[in-house]
C-alpha positions as CSV (number, residue, x, y, z in Angstrom):
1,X,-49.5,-24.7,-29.9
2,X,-53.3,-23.7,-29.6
3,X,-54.8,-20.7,-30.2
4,X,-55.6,-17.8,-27.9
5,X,-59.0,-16.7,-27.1
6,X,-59.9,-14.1,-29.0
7,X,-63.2,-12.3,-27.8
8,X,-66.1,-11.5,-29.6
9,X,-65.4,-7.7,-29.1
10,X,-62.0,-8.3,-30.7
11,X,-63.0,-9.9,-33.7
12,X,-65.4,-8.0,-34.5
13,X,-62.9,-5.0,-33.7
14,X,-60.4,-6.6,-36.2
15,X,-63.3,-7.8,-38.6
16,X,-64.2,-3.9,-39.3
17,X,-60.4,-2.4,-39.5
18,X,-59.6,-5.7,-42.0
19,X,-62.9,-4.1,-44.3
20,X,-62.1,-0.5,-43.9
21,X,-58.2,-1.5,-45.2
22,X,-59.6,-3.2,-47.7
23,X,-62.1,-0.8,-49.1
24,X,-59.4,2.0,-48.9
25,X,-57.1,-0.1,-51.0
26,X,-59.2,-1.5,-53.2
27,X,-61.3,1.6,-54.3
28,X,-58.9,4.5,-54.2
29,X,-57.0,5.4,-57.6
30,X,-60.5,4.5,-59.2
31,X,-61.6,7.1,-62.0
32,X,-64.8,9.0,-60.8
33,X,-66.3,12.0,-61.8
34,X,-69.2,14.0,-60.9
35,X,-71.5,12.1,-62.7
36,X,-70.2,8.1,-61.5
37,X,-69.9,9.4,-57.4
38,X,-73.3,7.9,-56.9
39,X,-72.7,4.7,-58.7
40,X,-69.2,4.5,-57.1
41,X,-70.4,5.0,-53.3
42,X,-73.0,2.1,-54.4
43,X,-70.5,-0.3,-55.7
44,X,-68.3,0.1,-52.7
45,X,-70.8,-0.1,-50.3
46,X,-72.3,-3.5,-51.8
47,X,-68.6,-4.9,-52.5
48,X,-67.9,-4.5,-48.9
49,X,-71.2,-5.8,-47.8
50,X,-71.0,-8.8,-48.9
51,X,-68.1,-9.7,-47.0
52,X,-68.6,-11.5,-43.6
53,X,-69.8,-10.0,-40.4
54,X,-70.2,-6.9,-42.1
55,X,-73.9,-5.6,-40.6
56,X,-73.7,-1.9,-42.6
57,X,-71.8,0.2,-45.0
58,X,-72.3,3.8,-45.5
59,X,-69.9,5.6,-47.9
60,X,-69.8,9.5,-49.2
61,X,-67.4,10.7,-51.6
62,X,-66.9,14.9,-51.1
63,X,-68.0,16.6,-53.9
64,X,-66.6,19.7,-53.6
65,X,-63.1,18.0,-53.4
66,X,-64.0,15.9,-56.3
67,X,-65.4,18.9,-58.1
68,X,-61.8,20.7,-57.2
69,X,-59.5,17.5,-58.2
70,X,-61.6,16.9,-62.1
71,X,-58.8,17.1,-65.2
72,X,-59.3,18.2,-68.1
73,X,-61.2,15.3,-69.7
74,X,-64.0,15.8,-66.6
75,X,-62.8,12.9,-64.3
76,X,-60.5,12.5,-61.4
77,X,-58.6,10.2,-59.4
78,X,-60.4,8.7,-55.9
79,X,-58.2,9.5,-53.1
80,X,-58.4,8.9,-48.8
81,X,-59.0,12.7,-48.4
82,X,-62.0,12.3,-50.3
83,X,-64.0,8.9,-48.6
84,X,-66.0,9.2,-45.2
85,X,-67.2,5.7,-44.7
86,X,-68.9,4.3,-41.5
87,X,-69.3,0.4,-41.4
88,X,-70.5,-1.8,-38.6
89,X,-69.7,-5.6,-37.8
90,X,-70.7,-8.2,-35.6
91,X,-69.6,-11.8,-34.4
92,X,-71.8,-13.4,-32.1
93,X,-73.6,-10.8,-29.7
94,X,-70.3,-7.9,-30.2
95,X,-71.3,-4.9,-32.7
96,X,-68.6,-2.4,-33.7
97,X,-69.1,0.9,-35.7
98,X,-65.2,1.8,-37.0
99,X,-64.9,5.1,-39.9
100,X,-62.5,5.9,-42.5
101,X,-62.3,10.4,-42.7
102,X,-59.8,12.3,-43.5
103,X,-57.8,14.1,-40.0
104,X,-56.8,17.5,-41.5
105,X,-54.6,17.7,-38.3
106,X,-52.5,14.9,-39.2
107,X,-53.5,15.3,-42.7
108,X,-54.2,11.6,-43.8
109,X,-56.8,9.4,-43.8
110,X,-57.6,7.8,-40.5
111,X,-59.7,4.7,-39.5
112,X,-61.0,4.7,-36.2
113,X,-63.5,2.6,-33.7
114,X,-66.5,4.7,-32.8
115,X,-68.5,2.6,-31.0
116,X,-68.4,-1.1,-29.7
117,X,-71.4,-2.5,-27.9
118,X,-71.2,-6.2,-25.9
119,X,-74.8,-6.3,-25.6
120,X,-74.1,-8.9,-22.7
């Protein structure tokens, strides 16, 4: 049985959700605290950078929510409500921008495409 043609636009579509699943699962539960947020957005962003097709990483822990979630000892507990991450792929000439953010509707964090550009 041989393989289906799978477009550009869809790999690179399935390239960005596979990294933003990956980063959510990977990262959250880490311990971060006001002082490590930097340090953490860095080490996510790199990780995931280095993977392939992966063009750009952007990622922003909330602070405030951070600030709110901190124990007693001064640390807290990463979690989806607090990641807003934009990353962007490409395979061959198809780009796609996807984002991890919290939906206070549905009350969970949501990956989405944003933009995906053929450039044919």
């Amino acid at each position: 049985m041989e393989d289906s043609v799978i477009s550009s636009r869809e790999e690179a579509a399935f390239e960005a959700g596979i990294k933003l699943g990956a980063l959510y699962h990977q990262f959250t539960c880490t311990p971060i605290s006001l002082a490590t947020l930097e340090s953490v957005e860095k080490a996510m962003e790199e990780s995931v950078s280095l993977q392939p097709f992966v063009t750009s990483v952007r990622v922003k822990i909330d602070r405030e929510k951070v600030k709110s979630s901190l124990n007693e000892f001064g640390y807290c507990e990463l979690d989806g409500d607090m990641l807003d991450v934009r990353l962007t792929s490409q395979v061959d000439r198809a780009t796609v921008t996807a984002k991890l953010s919290y939906d206070n509707e549905l009350e969970y964090p949501l990956m989405k495409i944003v933009s995906i550009d053929d450039e044919r």
